[in-house]
C-alpha positions as CSV (number, residue, x, y, z in Angstrom):
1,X,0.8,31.7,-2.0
2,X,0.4,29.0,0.5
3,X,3.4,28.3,3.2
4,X,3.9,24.9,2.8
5,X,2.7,21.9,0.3
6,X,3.2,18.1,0.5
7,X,2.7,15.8,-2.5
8,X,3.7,12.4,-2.9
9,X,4.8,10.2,-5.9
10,X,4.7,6.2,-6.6
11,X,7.5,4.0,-7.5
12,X,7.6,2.1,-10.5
13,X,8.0,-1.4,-11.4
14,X,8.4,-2.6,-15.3
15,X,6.9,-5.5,-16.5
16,X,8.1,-5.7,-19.9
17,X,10.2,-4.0,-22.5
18,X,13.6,-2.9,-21.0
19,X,16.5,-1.4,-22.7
20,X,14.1,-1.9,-26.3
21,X,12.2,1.2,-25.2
22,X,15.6,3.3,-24.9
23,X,15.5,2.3,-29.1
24,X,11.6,3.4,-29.7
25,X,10.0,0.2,-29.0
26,X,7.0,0.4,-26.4
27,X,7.0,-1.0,-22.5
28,X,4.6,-1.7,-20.0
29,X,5.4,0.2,-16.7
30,X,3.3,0.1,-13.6
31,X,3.5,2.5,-10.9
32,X,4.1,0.2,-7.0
33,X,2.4,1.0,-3.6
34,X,5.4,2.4,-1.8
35,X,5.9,6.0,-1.9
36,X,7.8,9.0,-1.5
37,X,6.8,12.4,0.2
38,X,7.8,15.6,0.0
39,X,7.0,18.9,2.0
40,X,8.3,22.0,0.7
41,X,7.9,25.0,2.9
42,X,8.8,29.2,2.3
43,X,11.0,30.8,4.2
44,X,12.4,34.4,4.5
45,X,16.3,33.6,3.8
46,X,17.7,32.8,0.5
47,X,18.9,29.2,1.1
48,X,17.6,25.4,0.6
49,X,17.3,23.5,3.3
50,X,17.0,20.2,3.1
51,X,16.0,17.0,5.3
52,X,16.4,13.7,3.9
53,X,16.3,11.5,7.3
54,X,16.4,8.4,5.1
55,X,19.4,9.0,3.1
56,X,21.1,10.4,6.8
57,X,20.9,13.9,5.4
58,X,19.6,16.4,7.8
59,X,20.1,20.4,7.9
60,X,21.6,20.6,4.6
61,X,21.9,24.4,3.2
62,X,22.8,25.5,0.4
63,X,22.1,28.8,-1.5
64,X,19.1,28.9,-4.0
65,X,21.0,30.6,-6.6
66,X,23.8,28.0,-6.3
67,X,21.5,25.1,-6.8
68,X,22.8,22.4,-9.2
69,X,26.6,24.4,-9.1
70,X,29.4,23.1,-7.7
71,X,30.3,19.5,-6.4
72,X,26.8,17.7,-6.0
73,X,26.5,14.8,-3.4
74,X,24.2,11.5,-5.0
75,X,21.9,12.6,-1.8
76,X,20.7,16.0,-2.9
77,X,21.2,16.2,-7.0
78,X,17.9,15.1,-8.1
79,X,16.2,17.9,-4.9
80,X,18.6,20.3,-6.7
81,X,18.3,20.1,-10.0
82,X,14.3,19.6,-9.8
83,X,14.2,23.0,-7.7
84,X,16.9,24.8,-10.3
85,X,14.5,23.6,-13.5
86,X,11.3,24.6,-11.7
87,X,13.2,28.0,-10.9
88,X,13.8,28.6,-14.0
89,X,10.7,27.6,-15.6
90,X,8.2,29.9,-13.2
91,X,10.8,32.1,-10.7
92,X,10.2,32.6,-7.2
93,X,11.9,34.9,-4.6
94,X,12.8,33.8,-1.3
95,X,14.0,30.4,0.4
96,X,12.9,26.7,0.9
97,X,12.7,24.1,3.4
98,X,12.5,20.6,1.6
99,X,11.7,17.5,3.7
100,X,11.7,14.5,2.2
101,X,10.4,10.8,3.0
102,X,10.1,7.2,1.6
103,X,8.4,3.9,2.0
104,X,11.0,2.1,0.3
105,X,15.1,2.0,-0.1
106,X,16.9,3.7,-3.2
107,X,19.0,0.6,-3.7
108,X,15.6,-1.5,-4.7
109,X,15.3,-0.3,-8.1
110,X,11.5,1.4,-8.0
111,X,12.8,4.9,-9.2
112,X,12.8,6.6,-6.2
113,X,14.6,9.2,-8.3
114,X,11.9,9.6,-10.8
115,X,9.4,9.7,-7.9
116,X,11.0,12.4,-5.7
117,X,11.8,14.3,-8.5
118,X,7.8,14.2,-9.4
119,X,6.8,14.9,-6.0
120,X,8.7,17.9,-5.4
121,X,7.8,19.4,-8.9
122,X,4.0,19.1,-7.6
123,X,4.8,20.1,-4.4
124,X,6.1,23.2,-5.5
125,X,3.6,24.0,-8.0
126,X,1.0,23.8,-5.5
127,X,3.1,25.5,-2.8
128,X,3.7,28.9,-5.6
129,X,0.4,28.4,-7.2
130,X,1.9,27.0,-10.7
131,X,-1.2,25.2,-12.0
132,X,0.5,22.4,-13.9
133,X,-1.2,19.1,-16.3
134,X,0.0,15.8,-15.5
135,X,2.2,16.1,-19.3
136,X,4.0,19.8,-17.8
137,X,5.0,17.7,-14.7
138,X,6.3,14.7,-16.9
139,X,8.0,17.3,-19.0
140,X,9.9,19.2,-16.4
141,X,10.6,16.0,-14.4
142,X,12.0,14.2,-17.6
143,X,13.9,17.3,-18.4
144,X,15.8,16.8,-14.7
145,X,16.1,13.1,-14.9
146,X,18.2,14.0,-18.0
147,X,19.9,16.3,-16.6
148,X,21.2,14.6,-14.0
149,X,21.5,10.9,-15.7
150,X,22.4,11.9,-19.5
151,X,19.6,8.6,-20.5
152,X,16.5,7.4,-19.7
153,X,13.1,6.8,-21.5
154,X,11.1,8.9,-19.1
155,X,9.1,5.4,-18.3
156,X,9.9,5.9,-14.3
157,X,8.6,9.8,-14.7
158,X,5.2,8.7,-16.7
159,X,4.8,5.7,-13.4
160,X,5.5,8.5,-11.0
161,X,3.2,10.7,-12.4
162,X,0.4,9.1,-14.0
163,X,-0.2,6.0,-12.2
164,X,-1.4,3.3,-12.6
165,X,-0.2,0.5,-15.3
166,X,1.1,1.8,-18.8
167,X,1.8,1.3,-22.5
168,X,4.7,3.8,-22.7
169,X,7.7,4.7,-25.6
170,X,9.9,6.4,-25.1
171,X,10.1,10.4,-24.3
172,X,6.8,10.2,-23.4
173,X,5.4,10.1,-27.2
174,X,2.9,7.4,-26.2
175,X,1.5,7.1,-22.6
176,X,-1.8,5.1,-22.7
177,X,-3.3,3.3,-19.3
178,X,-3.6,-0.1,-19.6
179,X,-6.8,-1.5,-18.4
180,X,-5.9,-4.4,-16.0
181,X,-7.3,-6.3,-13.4
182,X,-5.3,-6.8,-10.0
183,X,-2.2,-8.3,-10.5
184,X,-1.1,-11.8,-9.7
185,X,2.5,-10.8,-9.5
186,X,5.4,-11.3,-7.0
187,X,8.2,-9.0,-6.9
188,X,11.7,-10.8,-5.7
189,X,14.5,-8.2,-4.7
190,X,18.4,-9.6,-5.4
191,X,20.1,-7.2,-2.7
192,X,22.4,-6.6,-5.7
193,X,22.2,-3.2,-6.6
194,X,22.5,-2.7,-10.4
195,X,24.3,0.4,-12.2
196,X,21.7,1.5,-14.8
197,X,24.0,3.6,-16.5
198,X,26.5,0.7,-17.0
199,X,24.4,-1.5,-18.0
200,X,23.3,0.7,-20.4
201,X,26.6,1.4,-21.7
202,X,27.1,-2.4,-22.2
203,X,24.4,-2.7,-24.5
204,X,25.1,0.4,-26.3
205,X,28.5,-1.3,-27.2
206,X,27.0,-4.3,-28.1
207,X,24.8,-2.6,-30.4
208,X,27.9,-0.8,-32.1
209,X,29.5,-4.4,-32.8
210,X,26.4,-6.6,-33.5
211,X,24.0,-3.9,-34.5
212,X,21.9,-5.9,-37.1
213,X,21.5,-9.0,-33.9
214,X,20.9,-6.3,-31.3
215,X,18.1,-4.6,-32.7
216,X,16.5,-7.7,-34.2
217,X,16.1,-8.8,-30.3
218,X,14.4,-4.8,-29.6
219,X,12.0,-5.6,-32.0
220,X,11.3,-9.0,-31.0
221,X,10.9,-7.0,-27.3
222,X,8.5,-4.6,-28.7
223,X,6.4,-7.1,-30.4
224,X,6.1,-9.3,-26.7
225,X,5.1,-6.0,-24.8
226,X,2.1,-5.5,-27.5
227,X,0.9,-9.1,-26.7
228,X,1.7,-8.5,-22.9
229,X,-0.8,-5.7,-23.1
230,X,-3.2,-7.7,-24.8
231,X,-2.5,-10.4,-22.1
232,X,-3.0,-8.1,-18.9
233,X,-6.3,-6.4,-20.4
234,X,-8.0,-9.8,-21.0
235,X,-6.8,-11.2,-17.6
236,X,-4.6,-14.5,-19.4
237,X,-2.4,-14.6,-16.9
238,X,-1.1,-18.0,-18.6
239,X,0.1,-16.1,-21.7
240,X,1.6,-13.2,-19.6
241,X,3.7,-15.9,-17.9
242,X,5.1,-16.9,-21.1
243,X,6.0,-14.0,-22.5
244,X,7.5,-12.9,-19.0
245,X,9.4,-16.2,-20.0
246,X,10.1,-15.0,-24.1
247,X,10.8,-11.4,-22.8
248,X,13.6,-12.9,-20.4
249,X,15.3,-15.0,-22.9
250,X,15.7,-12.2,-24.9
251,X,17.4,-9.6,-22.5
252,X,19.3,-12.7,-21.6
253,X,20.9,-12.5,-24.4
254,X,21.2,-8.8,-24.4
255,X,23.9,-9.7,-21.6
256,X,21.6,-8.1,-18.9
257,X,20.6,-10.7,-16.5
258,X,22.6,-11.9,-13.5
259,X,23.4,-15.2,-11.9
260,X,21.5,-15.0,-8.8
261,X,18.5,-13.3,-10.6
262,X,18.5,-16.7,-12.7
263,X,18.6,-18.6,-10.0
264,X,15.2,-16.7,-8.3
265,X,13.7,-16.8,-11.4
266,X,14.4,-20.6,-11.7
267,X,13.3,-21.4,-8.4
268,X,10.1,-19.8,-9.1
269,X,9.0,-21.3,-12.2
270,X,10.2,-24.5,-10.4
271,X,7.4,-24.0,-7.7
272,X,4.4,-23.6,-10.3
273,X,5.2,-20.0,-11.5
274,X,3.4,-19.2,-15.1
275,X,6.6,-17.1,-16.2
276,X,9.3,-14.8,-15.0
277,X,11.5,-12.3,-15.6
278,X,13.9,-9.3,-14.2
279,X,12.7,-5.6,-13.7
280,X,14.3,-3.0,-14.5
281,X,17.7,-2.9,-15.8
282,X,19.5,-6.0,-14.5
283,X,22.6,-7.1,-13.5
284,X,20.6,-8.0,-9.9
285,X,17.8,-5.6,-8.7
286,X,14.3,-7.4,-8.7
287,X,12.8,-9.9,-10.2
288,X,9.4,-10.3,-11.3
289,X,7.4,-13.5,-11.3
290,X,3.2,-14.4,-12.5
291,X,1.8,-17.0,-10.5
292,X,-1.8,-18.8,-9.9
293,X,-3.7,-17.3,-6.9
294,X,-2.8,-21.3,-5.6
295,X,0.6,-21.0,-6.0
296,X,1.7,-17.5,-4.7
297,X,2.7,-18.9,-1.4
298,X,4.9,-21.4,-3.0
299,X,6.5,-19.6,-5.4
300,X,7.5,-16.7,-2.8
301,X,8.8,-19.3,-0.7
302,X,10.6,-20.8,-3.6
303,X,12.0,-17.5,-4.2
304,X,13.2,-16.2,-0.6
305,X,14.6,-19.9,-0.4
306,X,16.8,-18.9,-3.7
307,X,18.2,-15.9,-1.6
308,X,15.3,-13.2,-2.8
309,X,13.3,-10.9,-0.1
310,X,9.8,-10.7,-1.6
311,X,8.8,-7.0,-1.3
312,X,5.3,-6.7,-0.5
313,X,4.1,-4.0,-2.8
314,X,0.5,-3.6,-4.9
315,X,0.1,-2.2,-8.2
316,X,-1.0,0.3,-10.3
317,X,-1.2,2.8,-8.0
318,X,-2.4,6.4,-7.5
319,X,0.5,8.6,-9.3
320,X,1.4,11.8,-8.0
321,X,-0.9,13.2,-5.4
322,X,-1.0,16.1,-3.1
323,X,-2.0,15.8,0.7
């Protein structure tokens, strides 16, 4: 066994398919540029220690065998519960120092959960000499997002792990790359963060009272990610515009979207954008818009003078990696 191992995971972005792929429809995930890293490191005591300089956490301790018990702060659950699974999956003796890093806030939406949780399951497998596939990682990390959220398609885990851009259904029964050619996308961020959970909830209760209507507009959802894929592989960025535009209507009415999210996405098909829609679960988070290599200028512009930051990421990235 080595003494210390750092691996690092990507965020994710979806493009198409929310809350229909929680109700076995597919979606098209793609994993972003920005990153984060973990460095996990033996020791001789018994304890976790943890540094998380980003969330202001520094010097945290806590027993090994004590790991996921007790009261849990937001800051370390997903560190904890990743190190109990993986403990109990392949057990180890002895102590850990955990250090943690990212390239981009947890309030924007690009599943830094998913991706820590990723990076500190490869991490560790390297560190103890585990020899894990990509689909043990997925498993284990799905198994802890669960864990700690109750829900969740796994989509975020397949980004952080896999890479790249996705055709993905839930639990992970499909994961197949999607062969695209760089994005012309532009990523608008709200500064509203969202509560996926909530959101969640909400649509759960409207598909107890309208359940016929609600999953009519999942299936409509499903059908637009197939063409999406269709769209990104041939490069018709025109068509992926309006089915950005279909797929928008329809979460719309889903009850998902937000006021100042319609008024970015507005702004932006204002300024010569092909399409537009939100990412992710709604209710403010980011925005996601597919413009003409002509336009892009404009249509950030148009966005950030709506009240959006663009966020300056690339996509389909390299998933889980170790350094």
């Amino acid at each position: 066994m080595t003494d210390c191992a750092t691996a690092s995971a990507p965020g994710k972005l979806m493009l198409m398919g929310e809350y229909a792929v929680l109700h076995g429809e597919p979606c098209i995930v793609t994993a972003v540029s920005a990153r984060m890293r973990v460095t996990v490191r033996r020791t001789e005591t018994d304890d976790l220690v943890l540094h998380a300089e980003d969330v202001g956490l520094m010097n945290f301790c806590k027993p090994i065998q004590q790991l996921g018990v007790g009261n849990i702060s937001k800051a370390t659950v997903f560190v904890e519960t990743s190190l109990r699974n993986f403990r109990e999956a392949y057990p180890f003796d002895g102590g850990l120092i955990v250090e943690t890093s990212s390239e981009f806030p947890a309030t924007l939406g690009f599943g830094s959960s998913s991706a820590i949780t990723v990076a500190i399951i490869a991490a560790l497998s390297s560190l103890l000499k585990v020899c894990l596939t990509d689909r043990q990682i997925f498993d284990l990390s799905y198994k802890t997002v669960l864990d700690v959220q109750k829900k969740g398609s796994g989509f975020d885990v397949a980004a952080a792990v896999y890479g790249g851009t996705l055709l993905f259904t839930s639990g992970g029964t499909v994961i197949e790359p999607i062969d695209v050619s760089p994005f012309p996308l532009i990523v608008g961020y709200t500064a509203i963060k969202a509560d996926t959970v909530t959101l969640i909830d909400a649509v759960g209760k409207s598909e107890d009272e309208n359940p016929s209507e609600v999953h009519s507009i999942f299936e409509k959802i499903g059908a637009l990610v197939l063409r999406g894929r269709s769209a990104m592989e041939d490069a018709d960025w025109r068509t992926l515009g309006t089915l950005f535009n279909h797929n928008q209507m329809l979460l719309t009415a889903l009850g998902v979207s937000h006021p100042k999210l319609d008024t970015m996405m507005l702004a932006a098909c204002d300024a010569g954008a092909l399409g537009a829609k939100l990412s992710g679960a709604g209710g403010g988070d980011c925005m996601i818009a597919v413009a003409e290599a002509n336009s892009m200028e404009i249509v950030k512009k148009a966005i950030a003078s709506a009240g959006g930051q663009i966020i300056p990421v690339t996509f389909s990235a390299l998933g889980v990696t170790l350094h």
